[in-house]
C-alpha positions in Angstrom: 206.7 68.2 158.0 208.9 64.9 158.9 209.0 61.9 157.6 207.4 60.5 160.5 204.3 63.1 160.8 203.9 62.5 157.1 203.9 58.9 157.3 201.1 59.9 160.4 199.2 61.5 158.0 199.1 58.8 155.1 198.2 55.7 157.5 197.4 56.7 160.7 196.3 56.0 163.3 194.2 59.1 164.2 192.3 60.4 167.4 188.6 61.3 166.5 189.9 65.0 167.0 192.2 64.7 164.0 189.8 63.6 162.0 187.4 66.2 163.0 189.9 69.0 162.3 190.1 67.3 158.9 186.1 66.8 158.4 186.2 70.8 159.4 188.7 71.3 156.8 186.7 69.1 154.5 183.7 71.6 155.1 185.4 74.8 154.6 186.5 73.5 151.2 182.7 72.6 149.9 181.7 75.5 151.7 183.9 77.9 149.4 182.2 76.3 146.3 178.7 76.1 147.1 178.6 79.3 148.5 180.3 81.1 145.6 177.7 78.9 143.1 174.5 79.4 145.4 171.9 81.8 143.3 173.9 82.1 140.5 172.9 83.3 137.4 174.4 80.2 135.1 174.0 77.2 138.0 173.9 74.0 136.2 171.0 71.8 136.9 171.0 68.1 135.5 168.5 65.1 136.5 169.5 61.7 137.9 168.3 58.5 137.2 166.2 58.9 140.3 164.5 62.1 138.9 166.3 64.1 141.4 168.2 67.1 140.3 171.7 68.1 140.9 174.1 70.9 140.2 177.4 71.5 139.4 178.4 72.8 142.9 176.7 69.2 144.2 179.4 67.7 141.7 182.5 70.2 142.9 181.8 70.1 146.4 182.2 66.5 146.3 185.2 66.5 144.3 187.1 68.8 146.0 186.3 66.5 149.6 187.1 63.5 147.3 190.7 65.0 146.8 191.1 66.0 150.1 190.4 62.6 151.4 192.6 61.0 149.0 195.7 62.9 150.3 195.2 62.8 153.5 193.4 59.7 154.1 194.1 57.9 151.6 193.6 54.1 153.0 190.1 55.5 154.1 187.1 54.6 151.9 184.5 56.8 150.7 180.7 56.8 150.0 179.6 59.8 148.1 176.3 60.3 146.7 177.5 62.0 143.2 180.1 59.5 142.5 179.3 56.6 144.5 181.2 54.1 146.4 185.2 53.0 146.6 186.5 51.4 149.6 183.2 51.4 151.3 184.0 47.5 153.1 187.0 49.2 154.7 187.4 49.7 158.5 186.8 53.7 157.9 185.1 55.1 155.3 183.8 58.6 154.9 180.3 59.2 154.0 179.6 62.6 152.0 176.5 64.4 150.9 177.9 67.2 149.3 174.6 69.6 149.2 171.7 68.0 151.3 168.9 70.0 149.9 169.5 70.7 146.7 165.9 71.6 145.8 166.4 74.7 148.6 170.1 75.0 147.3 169.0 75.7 143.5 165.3 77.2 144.3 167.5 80.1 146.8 166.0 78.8 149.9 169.2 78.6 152.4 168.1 75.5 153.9 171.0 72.9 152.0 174.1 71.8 154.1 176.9 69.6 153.3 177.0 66.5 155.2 180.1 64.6 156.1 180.6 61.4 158.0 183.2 59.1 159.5 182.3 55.6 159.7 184.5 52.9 161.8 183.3 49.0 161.9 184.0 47.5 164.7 185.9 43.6 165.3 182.1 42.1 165.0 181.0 44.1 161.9 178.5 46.3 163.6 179.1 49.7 162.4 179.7 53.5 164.5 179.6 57.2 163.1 182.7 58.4 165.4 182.8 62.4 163.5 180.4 64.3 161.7 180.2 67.7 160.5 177.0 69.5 159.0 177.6 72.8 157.6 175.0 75.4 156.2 176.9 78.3 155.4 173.7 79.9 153.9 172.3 79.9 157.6 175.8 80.9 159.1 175.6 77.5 161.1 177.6 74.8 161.7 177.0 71.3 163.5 179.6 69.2 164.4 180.3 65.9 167.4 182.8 63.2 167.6 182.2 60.0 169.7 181.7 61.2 173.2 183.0 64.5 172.9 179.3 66.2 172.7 177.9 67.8 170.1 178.2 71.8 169.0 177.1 74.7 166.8 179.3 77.3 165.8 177.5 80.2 164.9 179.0 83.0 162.4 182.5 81.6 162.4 182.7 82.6 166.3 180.0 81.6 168.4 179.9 77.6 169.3 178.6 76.1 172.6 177.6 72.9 173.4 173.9 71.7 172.1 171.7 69.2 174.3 167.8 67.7 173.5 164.9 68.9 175.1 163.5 66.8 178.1 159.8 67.6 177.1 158.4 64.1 178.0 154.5 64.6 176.8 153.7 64.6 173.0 151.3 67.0 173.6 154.2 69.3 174.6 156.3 68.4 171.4 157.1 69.7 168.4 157.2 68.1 165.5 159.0 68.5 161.8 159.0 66.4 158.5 159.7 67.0 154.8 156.8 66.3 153.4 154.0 63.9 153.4 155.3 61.6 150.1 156.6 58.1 150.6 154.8 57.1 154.0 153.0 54.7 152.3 150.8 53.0 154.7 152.4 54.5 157.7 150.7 57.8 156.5 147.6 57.6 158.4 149.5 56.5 161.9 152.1 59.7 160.5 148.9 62.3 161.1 147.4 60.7 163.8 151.0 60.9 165.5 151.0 65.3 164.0 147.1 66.1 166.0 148.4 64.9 169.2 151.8 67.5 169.3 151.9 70.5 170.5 153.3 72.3 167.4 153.9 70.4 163.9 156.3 72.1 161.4 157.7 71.3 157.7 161.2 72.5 158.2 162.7 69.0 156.4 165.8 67.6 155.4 169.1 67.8 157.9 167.6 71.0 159.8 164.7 69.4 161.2 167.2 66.8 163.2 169.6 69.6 163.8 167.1 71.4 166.2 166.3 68.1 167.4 169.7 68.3 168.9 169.8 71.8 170.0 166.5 71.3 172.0 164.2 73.1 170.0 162.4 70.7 168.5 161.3 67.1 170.1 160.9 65.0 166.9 162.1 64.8 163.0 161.3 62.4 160.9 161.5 61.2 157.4 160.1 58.2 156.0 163.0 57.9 152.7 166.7 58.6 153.6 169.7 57.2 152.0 173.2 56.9 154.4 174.3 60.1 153.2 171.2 61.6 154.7 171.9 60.5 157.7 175.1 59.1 158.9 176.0 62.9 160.1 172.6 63.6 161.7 173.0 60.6 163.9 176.2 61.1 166.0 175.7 65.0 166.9 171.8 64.0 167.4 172.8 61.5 170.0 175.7 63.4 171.3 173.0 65.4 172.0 172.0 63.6 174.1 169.1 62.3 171.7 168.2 59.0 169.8 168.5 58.6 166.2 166.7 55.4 164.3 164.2 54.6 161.2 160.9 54.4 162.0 161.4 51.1 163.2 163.2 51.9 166.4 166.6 50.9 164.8 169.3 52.8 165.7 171.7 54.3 163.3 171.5 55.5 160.1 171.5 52.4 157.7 167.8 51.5 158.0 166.0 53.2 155.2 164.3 56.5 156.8 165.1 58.7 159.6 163.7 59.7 163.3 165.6 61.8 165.5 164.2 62.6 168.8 165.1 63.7 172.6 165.4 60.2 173.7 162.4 60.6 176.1 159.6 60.7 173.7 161.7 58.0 171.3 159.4 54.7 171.9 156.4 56.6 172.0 157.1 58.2 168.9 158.1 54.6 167.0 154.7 53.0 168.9 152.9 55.9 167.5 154.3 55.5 163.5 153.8 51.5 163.4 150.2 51.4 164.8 148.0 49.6 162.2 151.3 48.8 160.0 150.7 45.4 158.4 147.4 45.0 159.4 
């Protein structure tokens, strides 16, 4: 390599399909580890603070991206869930959740992916996902968008084509999907009323749910407690979808708290439905 591509490499600047041959790279290196670890025999399982549990190949995964980054982004920051935040108030940072799902990851249920973001602030502060990969190797599927360049799945290692929303426009033609019905709080009730009007309600949960929001096969997800790492990759391949990704609230992006991803033309009907009767 010359000194010029090198110097490149180390500060940039980069198109948004550089760095999504890099997030690609970034996944094929957690893959390798969480595959190899998933159902094994001696899989370490600790608890955080938080009572939630992760393994060792949670800790890898995100070590081995953590390297990665550091050689070949290295004036990037990085906001991990493992091992926290450094550089995270710079113009890019990276935002990784190494296994999304580790309940499914450590229980044998394939549904866990690794999530990886690319974050750029704008001159104003307001803040874009411009690439994001989401890679379940356990479901041979991978996920992947960069600011308007459309959004894919790659199926098996050979298979990717373009992915677009549904244009169902009823919610009594929709489907539905959610974790779980824990931290709704007093949005529950306005939460079932919302499930009896769809067509089909299903618990598929965590990054999947908004995943086949994107490719069309589901009309809504929605979770009511989601950190960024949850959702900063869900967000840019669900509205390079063609879709709309917000909290509950209606506001877009990933940094507000929970998670609703939907096929844009069911989107304020959907937040109308979850805040009836809230703060009444």
């Amino acid at each position: 390599m010359s000194q010029s591509s090198n110097q490149r490499e180390n500060h940039g600047p980069w198109s948004h399909g550089e760095d999504l041959t890099l997030a690609h790279r970034l996944a094929d290196a957690a893959d390798a580890i969480t595959l190899k670890r998933y159902q094994a025999i001696d899989l370490a399982v600790s608890t955080k603070p938080d009572n939630t549990p992760v393994t060792d190949a949670d800790k890898s995964a995100e070590e081995a991206i953590r390297a990665l980054l550091g050689a070949h982004r290295p004036d990037d920051g990085i906001v991990g869930e493992e091992f926290g935040n450094e550089g995270a108030e710079r113009n890019r940072y990276w935002v990784i959740d190494p296994i999304d799902g580790t309940k499914n990851f450590l229980r044998g249920v394939p549904t866990w992916a690794t999530l990886i973001a690319l974050v750029e602030r704008a001159t104003d502060g307001s803040q874009s996902t411009i690439v994001s990969v989401v890679s379940a190797p356990a479901l041979f599927r991978r996920w992947s968008a960069h600011l308007g360049g459309g959004a894919f799945v790659t199926v098996n290692h050979e298979d990717t084509k373009r992915i677009h929303v549904s244009d169902i426009a009823k919610i009594e033609d929709a489907s539905i999907s959610y974790s779980d019905f824990q931290g709704w709080g007093e949005m529950l009730p306005a939460f079932n009323n919302l499930l009896k009007q769809a067509w089909r309600t299903r618990g598929y949960g965590d990054f999947w749910s908004h995943m086949l929001v994107a490719e069309g096969a589901l009309e809504v997800a929605v979770e009511p407690e989601l950190a960024l790492w949850d959702m900063a990759a869900l967000d840019l391949i669900v509205t390079e979808a063609g879709g709309v990704f917000s909290n509950t609230a209606g506001l877009p992006g990933p940094h507000g708290g929970n998670g609703l991803s939907t096929n844009a033309e069911l989107h304020m009907y959907v937040v109308s439905a979850l805040n009836a009767g809230v703060g009444r």
